[in-house]
PDB file as gemmi writes it, atoms N, CA and C in Angstrom:
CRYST1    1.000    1.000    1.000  90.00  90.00  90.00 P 1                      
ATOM      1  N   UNK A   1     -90.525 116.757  84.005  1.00  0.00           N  
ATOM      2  CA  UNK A   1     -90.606 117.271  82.646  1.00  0.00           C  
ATOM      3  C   UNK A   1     -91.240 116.215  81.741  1.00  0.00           C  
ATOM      4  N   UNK A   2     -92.147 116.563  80.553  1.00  0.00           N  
ATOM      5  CA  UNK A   2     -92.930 115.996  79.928  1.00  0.00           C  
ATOM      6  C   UNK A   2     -92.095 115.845  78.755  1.00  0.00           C  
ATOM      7  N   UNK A   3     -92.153 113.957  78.555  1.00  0.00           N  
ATOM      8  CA  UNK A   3     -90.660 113.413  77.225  1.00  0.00           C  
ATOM      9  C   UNK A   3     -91.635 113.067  76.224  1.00  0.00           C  
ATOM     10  N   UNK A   4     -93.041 113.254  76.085  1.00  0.00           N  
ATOM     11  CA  UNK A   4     -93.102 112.156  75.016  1.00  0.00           C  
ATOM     12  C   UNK A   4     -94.787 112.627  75.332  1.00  0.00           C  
ATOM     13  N   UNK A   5     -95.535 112.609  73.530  1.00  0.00           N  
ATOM     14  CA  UNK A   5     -97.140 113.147  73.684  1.00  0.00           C  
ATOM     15  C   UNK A   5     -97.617 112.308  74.739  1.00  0.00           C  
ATOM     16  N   UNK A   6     -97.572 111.439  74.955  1.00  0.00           N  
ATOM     17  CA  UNK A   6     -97.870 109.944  75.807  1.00  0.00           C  
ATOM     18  C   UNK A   6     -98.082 110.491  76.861  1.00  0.00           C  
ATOM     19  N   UNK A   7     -97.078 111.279  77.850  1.00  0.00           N  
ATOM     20  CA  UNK A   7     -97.429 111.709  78.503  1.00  0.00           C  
ATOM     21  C   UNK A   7     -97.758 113.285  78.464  1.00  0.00           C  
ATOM     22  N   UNK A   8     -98.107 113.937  78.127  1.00  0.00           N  
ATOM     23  CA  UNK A   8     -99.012 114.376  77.632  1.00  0.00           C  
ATOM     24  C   UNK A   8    -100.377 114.301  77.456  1.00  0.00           C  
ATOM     25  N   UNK A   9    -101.164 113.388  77.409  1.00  0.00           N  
ATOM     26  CA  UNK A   9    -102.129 112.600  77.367  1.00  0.00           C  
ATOM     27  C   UNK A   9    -102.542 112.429  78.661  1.00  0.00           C  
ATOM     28  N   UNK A  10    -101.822 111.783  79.143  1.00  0.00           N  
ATOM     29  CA  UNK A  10    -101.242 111.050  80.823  1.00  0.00           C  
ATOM     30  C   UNK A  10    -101.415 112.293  81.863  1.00  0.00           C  
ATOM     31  N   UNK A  11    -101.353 113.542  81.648  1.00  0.00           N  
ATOM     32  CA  UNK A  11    -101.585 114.587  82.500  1.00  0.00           C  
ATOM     33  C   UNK A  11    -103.015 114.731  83.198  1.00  0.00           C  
ATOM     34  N   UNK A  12    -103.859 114.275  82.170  1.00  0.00           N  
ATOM     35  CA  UNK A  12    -105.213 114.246  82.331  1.00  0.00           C  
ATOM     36  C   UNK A  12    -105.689 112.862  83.090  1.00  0.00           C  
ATOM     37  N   UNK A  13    -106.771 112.821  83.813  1.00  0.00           N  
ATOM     38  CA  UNK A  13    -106.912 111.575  84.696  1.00  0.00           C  
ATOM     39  C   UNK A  13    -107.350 110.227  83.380  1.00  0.00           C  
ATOM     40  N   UNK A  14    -107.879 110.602  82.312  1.00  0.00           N  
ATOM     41  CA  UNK A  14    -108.172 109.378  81.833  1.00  0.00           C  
ATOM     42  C   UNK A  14    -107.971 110.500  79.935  1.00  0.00           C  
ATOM     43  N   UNK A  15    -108.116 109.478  79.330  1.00  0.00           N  
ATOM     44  CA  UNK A  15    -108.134 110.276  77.675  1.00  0.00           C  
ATOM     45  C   UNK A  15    -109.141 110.705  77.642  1.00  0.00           C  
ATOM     46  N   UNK A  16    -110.522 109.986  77.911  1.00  0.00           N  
ATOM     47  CA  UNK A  16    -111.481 110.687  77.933  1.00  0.00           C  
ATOM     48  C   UNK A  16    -111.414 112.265  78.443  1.00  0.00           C  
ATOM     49  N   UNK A  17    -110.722 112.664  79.628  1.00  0.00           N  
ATOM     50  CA  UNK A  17    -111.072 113.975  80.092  1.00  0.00           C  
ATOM     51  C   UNK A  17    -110.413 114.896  79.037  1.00  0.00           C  
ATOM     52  N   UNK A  18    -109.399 114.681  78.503  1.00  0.00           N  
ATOM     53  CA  UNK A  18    -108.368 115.865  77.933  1.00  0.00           C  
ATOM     54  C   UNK A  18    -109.603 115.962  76.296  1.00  0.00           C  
ATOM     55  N   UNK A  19    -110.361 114.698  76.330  1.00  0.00           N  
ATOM     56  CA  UNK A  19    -111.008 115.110  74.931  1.00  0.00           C  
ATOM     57  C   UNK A  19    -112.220 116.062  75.646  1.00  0.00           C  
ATOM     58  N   UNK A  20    -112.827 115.483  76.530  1.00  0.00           N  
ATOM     59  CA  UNK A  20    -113.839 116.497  76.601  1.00  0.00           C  
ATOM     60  C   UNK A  20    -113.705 117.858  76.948  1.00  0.00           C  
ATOM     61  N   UNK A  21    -112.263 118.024  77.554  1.00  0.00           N  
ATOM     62  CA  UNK A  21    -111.757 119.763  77.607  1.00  0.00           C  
ATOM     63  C   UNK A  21    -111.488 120.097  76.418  1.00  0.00           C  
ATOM     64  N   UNK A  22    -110.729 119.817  75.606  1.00  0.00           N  
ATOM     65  CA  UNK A  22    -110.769 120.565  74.720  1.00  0.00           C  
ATOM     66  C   UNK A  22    -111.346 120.470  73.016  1.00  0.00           C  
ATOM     67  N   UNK A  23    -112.874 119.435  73.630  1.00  0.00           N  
ATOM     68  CA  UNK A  23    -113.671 119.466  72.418  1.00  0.00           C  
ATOM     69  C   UNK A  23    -112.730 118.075  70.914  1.00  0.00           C  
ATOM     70  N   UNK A  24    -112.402 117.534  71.600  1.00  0.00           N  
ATOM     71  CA  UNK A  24    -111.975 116.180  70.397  1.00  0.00           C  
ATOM     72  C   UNK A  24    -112.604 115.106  70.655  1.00  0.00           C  
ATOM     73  N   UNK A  25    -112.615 114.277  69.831  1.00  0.00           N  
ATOM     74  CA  UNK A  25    -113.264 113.031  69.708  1.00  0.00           C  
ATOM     75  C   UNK A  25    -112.458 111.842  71.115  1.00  0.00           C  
ATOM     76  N   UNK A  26    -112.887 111.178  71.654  1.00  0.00           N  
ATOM     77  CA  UNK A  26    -112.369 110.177  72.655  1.00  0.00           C  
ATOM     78  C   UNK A  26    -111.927 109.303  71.647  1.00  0.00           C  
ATOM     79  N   UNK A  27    -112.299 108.403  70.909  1.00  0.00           N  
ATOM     80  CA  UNK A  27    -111.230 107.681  70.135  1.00  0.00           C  
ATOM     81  C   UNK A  27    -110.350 108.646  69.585  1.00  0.00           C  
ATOM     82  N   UNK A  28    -110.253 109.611  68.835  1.00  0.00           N  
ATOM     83  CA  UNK A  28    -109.099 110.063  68.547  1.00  0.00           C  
ATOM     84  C   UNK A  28    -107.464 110.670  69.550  1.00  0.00           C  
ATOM     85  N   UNK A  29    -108.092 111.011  70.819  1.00  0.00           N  
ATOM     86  CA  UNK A  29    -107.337 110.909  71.791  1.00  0.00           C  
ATOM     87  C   UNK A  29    -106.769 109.926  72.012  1.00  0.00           C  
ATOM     88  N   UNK A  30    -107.307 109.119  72.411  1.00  0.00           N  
ATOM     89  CA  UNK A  30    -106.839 107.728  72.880  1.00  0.00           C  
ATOM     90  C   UNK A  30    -106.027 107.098  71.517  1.00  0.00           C  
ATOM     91  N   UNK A  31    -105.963 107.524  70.380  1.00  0.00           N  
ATOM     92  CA  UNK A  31    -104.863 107.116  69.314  1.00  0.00           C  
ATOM     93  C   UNK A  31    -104.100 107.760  69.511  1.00  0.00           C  
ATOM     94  N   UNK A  32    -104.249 109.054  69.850  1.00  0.00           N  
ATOM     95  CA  UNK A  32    -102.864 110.272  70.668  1.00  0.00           C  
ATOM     96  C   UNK A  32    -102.138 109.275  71.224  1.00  0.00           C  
ATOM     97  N   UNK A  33    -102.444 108.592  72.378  1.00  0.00           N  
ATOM     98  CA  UNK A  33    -101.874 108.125  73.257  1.00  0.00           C  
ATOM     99  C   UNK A  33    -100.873 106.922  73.208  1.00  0.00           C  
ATOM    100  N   UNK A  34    -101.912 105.920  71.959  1.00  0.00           N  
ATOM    101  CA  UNK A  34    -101.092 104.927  71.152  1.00  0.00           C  
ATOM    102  C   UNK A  34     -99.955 105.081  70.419  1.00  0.00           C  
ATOM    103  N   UNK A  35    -100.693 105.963  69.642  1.00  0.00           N  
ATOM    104  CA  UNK A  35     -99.192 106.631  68.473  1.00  0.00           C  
ATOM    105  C   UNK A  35     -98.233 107.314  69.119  1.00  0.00           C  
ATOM    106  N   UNK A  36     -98.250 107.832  70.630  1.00  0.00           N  
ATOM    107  CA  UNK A  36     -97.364 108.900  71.130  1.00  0.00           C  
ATOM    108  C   UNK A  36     -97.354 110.074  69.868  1.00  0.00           C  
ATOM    109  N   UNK A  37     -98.348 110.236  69.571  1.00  0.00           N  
ATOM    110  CA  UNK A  37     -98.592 111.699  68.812  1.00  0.00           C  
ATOM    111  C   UNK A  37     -99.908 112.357  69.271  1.00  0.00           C  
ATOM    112  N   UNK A  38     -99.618 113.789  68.719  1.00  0.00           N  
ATOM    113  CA  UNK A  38    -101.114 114.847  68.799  1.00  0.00           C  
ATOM    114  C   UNK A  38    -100.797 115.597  67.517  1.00  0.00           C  
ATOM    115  N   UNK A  39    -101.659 115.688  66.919  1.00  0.00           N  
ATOM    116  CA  UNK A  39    -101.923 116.441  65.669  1.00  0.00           C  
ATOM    117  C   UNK A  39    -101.639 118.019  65.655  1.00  0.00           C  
ATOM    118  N   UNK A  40    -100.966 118.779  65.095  1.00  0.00           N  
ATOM    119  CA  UNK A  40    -100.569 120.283  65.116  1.00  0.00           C  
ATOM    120  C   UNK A  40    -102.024 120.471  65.520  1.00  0.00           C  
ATOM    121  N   UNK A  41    -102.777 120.603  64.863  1.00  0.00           N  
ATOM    122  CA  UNK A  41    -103.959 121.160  65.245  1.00  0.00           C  
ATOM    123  C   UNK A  41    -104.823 121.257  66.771  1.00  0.00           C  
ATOM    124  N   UNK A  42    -104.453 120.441  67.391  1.00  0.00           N  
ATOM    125  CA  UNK A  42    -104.822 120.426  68.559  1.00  0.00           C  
ATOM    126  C   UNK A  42    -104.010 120.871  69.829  1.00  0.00           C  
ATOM    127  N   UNK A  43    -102.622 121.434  69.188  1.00  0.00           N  
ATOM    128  CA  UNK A  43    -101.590 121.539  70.397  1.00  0.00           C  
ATOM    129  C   UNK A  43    -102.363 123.062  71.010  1.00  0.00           C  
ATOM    130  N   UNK A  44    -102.597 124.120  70.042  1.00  0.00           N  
ATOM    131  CA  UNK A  44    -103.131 125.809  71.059  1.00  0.00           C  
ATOM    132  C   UNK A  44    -104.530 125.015  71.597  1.00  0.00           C  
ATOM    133  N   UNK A  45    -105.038 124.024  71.723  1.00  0.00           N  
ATOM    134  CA  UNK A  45    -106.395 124.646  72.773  1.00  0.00           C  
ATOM    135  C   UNK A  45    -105.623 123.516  73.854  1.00  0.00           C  
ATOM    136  N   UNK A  46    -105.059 122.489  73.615  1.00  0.00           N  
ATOM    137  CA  UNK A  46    -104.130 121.598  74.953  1.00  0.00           C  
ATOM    138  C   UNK A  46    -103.394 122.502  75.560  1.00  0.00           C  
ATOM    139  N   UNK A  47    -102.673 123.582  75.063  1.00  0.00           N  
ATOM    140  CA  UNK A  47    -101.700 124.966  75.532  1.00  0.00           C  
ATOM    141  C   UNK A  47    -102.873 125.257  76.655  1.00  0.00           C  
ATOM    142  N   UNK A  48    -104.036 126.191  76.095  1.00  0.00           N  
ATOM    143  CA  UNK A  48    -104.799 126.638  76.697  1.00  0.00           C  
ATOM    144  C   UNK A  48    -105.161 126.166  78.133  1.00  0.00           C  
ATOM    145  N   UNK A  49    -105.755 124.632  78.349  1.00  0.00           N  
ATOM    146  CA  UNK A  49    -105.740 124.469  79.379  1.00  0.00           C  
ATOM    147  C   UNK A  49    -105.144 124.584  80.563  1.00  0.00           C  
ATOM    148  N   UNK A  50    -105.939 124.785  82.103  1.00  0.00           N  
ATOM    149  CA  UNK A  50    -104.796 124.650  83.086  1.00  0.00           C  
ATOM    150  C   UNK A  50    -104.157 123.477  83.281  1.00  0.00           C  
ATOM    151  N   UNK A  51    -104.466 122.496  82.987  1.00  0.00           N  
ATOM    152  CA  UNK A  51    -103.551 121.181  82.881  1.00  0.00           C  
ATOM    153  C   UNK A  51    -102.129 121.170  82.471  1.00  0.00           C  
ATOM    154  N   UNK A  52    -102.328 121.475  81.399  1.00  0.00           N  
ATOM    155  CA  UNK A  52    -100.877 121.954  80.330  1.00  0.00           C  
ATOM    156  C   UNK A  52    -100.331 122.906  81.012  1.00  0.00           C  
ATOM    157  N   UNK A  53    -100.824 124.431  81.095  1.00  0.00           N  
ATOM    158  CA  UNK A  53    -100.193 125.426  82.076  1.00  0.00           C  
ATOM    159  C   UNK A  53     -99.333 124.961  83.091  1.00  0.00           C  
ATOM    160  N   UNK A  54    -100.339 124.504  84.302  1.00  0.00           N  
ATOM    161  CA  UNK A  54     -99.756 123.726  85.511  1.00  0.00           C  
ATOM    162  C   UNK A  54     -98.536 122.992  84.995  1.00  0.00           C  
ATOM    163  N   UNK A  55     -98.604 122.119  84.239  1.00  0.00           N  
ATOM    164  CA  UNK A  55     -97.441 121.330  83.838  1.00  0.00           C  
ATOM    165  C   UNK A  55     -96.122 122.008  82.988  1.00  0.00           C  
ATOM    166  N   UNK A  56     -96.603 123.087  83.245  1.00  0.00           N  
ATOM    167  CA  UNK A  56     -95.449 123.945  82.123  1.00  0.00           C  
ATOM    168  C   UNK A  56     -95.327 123.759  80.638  1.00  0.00           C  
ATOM    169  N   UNK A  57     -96.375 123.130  79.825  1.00  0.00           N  
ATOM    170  CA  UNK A  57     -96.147 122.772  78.434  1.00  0.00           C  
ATOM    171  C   UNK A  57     -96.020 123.806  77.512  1.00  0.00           C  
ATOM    172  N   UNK A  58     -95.116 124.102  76.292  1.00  0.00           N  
ATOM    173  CA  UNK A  58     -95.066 124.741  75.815  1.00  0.00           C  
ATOM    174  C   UNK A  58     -95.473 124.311  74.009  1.00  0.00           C  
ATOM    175  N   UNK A  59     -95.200 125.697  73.262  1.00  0.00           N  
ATOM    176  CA  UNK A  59     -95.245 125.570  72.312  1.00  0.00           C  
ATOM    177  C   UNK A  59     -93.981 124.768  71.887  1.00  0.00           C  
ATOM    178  N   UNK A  60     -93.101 125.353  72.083  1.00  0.00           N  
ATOM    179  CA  UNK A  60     -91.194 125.453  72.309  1.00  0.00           C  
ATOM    180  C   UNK A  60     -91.413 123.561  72.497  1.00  0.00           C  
ATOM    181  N   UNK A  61     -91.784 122.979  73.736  1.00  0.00           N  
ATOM    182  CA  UNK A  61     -91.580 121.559  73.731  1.00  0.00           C  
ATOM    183  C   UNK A  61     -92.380 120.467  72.574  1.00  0.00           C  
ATOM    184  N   UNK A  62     -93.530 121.250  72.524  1.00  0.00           N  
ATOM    185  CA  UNK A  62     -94.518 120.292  71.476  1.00  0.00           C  
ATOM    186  C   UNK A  62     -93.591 119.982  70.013  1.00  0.00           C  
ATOM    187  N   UNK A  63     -92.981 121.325  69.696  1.00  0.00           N  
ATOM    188  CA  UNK A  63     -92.283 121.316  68.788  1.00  0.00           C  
ATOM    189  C   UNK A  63     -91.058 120.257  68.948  1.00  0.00           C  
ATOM    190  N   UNK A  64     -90.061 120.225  69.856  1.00  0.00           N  
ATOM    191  CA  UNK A  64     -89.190 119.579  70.008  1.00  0.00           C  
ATOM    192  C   UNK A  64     -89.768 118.298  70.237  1.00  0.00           C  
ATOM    193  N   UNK A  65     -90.782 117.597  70.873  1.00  0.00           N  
ATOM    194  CA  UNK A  65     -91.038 116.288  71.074  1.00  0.00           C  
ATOM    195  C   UNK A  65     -91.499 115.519  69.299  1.00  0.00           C  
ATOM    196  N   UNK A  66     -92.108 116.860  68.396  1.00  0.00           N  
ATOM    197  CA  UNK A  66     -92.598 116.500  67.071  1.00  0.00           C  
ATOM    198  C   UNK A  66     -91.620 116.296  66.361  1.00  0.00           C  
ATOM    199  N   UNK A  67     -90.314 116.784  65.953  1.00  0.00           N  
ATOM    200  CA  UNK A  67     -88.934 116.641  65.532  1.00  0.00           C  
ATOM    201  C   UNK A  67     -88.484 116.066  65.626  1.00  0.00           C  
ATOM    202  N   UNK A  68     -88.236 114.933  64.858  1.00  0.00           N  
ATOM    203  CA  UNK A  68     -87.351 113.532  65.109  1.00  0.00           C  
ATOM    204  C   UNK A  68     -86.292 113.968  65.171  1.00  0.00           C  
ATOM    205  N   UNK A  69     -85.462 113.071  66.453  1.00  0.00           N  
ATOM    206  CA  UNK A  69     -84.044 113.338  66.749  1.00  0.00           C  
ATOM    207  C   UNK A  69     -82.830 113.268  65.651  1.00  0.00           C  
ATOM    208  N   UNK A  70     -81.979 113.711  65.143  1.00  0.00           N  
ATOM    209  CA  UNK A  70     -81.381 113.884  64.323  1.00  0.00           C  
ATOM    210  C   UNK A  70     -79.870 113.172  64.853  1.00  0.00           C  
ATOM    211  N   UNK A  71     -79.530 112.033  63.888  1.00  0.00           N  
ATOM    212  CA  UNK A  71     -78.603 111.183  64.763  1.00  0.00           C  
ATOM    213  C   UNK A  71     -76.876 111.980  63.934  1.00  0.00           C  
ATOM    214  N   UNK A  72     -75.973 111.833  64.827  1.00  0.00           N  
ATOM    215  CA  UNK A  72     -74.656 112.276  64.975  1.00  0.00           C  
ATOM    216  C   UNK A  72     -74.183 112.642  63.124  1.00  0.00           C  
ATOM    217  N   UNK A  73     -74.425 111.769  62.569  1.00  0.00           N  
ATOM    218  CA  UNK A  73     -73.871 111.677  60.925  1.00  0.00           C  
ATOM    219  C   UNK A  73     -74.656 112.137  60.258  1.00  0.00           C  
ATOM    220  N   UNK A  74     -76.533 112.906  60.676  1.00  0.00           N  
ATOM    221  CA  UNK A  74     -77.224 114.039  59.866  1.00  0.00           C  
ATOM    222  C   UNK A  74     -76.360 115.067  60.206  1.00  0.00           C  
ATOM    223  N   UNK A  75     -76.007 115.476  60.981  1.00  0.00           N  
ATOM    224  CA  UNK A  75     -75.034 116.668  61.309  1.00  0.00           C  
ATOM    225  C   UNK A  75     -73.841 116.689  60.936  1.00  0.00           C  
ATOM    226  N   UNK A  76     -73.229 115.745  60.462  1.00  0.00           N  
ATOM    227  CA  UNK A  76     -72.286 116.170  59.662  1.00  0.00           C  
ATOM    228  C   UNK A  76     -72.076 116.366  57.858  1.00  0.00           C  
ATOM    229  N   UNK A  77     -73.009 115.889  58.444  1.00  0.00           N  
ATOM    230  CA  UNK A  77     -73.557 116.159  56.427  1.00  0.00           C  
ATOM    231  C   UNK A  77     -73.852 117.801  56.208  1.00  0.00           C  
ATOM    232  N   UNK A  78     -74.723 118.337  57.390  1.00  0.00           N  
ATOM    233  CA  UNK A  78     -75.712 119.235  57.131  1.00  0.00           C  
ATOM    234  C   UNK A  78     -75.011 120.404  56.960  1.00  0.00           C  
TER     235      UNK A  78                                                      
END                                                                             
């Protein structure tokens, strides 16, 4: 199971490939990879691929990996 954009990124053989599938810039990927982020905007055509498919990625996880974890005492406030 995929914990973190990082890997995400990492599915693909190099950053370069995941940019040239789905049309992004190679430096901006490769800051994907640094930041352990991907920009909303780019998560439906990464969906799209069979890469992502194969790997089971969802909308459902992109979301949960983007959501900072919410520690024990936000929840009791909330």
């Amino acid at each position: 199971m995929v914990s973190s954009f990082r890997e995400i990124v990492a599915l693909w053989p190099s950053p370069d490939a995941l940019a040239a599938e789905i049309g992004a810039g190679i430096a901006a990927v490769r800051k994907w990879s640094q930041r352990d982020n991907v920009p909303v905007e780019w998560w439906a055509s990464i969906l799209r691929t069979d890469t992502a498919r194969s790997a089971g990625l969802t909308a459902e996880l992109l979301i949960e990996l983007a959501t900072p974890a919410r520690e024990p005492a936000d929840e009791a406030r909330a």
